[in-house]
N, C-alpha and C positions, 0 to 999 in steps of 0.2 A: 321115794328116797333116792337121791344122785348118787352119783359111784363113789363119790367119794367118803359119802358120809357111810356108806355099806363097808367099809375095809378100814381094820384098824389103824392106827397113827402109825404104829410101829411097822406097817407094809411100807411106808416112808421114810424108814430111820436109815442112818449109814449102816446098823447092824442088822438090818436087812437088804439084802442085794436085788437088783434089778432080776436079775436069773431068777433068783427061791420064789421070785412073785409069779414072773412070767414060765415060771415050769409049772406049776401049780394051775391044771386045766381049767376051775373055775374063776381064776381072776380072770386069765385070759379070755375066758367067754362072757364074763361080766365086762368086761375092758373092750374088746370088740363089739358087745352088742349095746355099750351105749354108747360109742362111734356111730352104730349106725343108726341108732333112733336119733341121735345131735343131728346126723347126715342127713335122714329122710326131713327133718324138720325145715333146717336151712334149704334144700332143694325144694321142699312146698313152697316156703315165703318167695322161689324165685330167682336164687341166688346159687352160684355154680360152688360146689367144694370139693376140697381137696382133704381127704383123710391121711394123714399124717402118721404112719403106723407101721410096724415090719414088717405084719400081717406074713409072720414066717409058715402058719398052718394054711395048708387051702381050703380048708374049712370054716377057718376065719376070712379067707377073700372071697368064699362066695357067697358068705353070706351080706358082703357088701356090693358084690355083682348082684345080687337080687334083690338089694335097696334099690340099686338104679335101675334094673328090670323092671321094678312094679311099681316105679314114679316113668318109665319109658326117657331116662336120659341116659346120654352116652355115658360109657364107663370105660376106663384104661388102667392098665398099669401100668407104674412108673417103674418098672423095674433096676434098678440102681447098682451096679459090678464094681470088684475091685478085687485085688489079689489080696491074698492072707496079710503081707507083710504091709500094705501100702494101711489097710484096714486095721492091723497093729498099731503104726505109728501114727493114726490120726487119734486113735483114742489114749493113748501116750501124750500125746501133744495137747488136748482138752484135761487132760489130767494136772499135766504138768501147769499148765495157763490158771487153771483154779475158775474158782467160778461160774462154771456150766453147772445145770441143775441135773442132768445126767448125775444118776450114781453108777452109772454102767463101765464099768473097768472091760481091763484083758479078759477075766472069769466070762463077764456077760458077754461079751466075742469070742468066746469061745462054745459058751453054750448055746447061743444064734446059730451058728455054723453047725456044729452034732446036730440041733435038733430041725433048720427050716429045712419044709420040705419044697422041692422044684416046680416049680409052676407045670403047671398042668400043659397039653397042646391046645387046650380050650383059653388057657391064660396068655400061653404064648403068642395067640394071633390077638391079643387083644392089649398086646404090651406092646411100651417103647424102652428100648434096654438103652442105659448109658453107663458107656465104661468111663468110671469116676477116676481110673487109672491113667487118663490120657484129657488135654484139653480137650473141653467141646464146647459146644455153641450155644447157647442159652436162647439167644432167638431161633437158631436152627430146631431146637427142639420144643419149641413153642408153634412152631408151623407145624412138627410133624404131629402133636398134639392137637391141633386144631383142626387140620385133617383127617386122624381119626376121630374125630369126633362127629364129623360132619361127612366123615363116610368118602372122600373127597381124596385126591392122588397128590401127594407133595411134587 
């Protein structure tokens, strides 16, 4: 049975918020762990991916550090920064624009921030952090990606 068909409609609804699902420890490991059966799947057939996720527990990233352990490919985190206020008005601004399938307000930035925990020093040497606060380089950080991956010195 898929994830989706395991959680009711109403874990969908505007009167359920993105937080009440993702506070709720077993959506979250139901939610992570078919990320990474989707992940080991796509990386068998051959194919590089990118999980797409807040992955704010480290218990939830390692258990996608040890999808890629035990298929032997490289694994990173994208670690992604921004100050409280810049992270306000961007989900303000998706709010105000309409149309994002996000139901994730100020509440669900707010509960992100209380509850993720910091990457570990085992995460940190295996992250590339970009402060989303300040322009960067999209190819710059597709080299340094590609170097760690390959183990290799930008």
């Amino acid at each position: 049975m898929g994830f989706l068909a395991r959680h009711p409609a109403s874990a969908y609804s505007r009167e359920t918020s993105c937080a009440e699902c993702h506070n709720t420890r077993a959506f979250c490991a139901d939610c992570h762990r078919e990320a990474g059966l989707s992940a080991r799947g796509v990386l068998q057939a051959g194919y590089p991916v990118i999980v797409d996720a807040a992955f704010l527990r480290q218990s939830d990233r390692a258990h996608m550090h040890a999808v890629a352990q035990a298929l032997g490919v490289p694994f990173t985190v994208l670690h992604c920064r921004a100050g409280e206020p810049q992270l306000q008005a961007r989900v303000q601004s998706r709010l105000a624009a309409g149309g994002d399938p996000s139901e994730a307000g100020l509440a669900v930035l707010a509960a992100q921030q209380r509850t993720a925990e910091p990457l570990t020093a085992q995460e940190q040497a295996l992250a590339l952090t970009v402060n989303t606060d300040a322009p960067w380089n999209p190819a710059d950080l597709a080299r340094q990606w590609r170097a760690a991956a390959t183990g290799t010195q930008v």
